[in-house]
matplotlib code that plots the C-alpha trace (Angstrom):
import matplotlib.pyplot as plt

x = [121.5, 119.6, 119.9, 119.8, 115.8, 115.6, 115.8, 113.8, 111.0, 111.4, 111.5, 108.7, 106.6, 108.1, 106.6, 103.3, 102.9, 104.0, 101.0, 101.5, 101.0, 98.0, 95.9, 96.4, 95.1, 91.9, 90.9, 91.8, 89.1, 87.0, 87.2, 87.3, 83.1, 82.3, 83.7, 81.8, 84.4, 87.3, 87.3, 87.2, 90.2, 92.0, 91.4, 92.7, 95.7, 96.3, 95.9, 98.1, 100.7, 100.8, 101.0, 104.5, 105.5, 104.9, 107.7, 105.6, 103.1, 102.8, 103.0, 101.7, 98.7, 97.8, 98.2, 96.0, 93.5, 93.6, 93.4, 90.3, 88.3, 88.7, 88.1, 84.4, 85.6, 88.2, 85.7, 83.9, 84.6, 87.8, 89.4, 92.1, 92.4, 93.3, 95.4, 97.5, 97.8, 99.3, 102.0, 103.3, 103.6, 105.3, 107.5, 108.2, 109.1, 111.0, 113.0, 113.8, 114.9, 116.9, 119.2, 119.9, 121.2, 123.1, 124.6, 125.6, 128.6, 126.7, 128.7, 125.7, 128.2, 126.3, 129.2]
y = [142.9, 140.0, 138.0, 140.4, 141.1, 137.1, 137.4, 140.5, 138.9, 135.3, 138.1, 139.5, 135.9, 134.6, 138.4, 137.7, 133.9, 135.3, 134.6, 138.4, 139.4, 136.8, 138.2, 141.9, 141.0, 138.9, 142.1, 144.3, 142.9, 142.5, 146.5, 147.1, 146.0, 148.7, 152.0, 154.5, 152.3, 152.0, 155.4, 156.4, 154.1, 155.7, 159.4, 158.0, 156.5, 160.0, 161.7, 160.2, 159.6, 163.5, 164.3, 161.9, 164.7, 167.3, 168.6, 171.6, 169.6, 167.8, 163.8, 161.9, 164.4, 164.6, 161.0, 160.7, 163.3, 161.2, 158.0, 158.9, 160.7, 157.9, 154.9, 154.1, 153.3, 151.4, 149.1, 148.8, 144.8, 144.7, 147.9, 147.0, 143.6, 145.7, 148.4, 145.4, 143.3, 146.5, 147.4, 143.6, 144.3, 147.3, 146.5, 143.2, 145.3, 147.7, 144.9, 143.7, 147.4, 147.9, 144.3, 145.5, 148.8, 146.9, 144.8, 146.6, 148.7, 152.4, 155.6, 158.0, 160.7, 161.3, 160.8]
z = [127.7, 126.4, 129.3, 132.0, 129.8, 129.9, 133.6, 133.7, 132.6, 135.0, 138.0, 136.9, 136.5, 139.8, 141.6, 139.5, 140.9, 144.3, 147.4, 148.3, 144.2, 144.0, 147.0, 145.7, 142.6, 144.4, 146.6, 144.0, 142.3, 144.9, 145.4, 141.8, 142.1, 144.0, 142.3, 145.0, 147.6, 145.0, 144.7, 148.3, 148.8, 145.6, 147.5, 150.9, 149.1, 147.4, 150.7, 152.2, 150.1, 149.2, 153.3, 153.4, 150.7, 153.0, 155.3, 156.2, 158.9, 162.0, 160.5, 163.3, 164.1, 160.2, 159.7, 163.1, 161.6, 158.3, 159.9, 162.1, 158.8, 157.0, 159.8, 158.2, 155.0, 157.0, 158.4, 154.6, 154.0, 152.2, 152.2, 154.5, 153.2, 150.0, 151.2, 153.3, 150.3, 148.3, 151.0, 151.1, 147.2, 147.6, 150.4, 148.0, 145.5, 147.5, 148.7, 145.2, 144.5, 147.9, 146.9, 143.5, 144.8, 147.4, 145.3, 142.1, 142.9, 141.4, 141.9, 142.9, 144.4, 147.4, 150.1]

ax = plt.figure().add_subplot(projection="3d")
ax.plot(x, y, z, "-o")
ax.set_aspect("equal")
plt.show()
């Protein structure tokens, strides 16, 4: 287990020194100035993320609805320099997750 935490910790520095990781952090902070804005972008984030949960709703005229309520703060000087610099760290980091589960022969008993 030692070295498999040994690596651990070198993914975790290589994801941290990564261009998509290092812009993040530069418009996070950027954002992170202007708490009215940060805050906005925190509710849109929440909003959103709690209609993909939803099964009960039209997606693509809710997302629309969203989309359109929230297209001034949109325009607000980094806000979608922000929210595009988190997906590439998600999707990073969803990729990292998707190889390992590719890769490591796991019995989840879902056939």
């Amino acid at each position: 287990m030692k070295r498999v935490e040994e690596k651990l910790d070198a993914l975790v520095r290589v994801v941290k020194e990564s261009s998509e990781y290092r812009e993040y952090q530069r418009v996070r902070e950027l954002l992170h100035r202007e708490p009215e804005k940060e805050r906005a972008v925190h509710e849109f984030r929440r909003r959103n993320f709690e209609l993909h949960k939803r099964r009960d709703v039209d997606l693509y005229s809710e997302m629309d609805r969203l989309e359109k309520e929230f297209a001034p703060l949109r325009a607000e000087p980094y806000v979608n320099e922000y929210l595009s610099a988190e997906l590439a760290v998600c999707r990073m980091v969803q990729r990292i997750n998707y190889r390992l589960m590719e890769e490591i022969e796991f019995d989840l008993g879902f056939e």
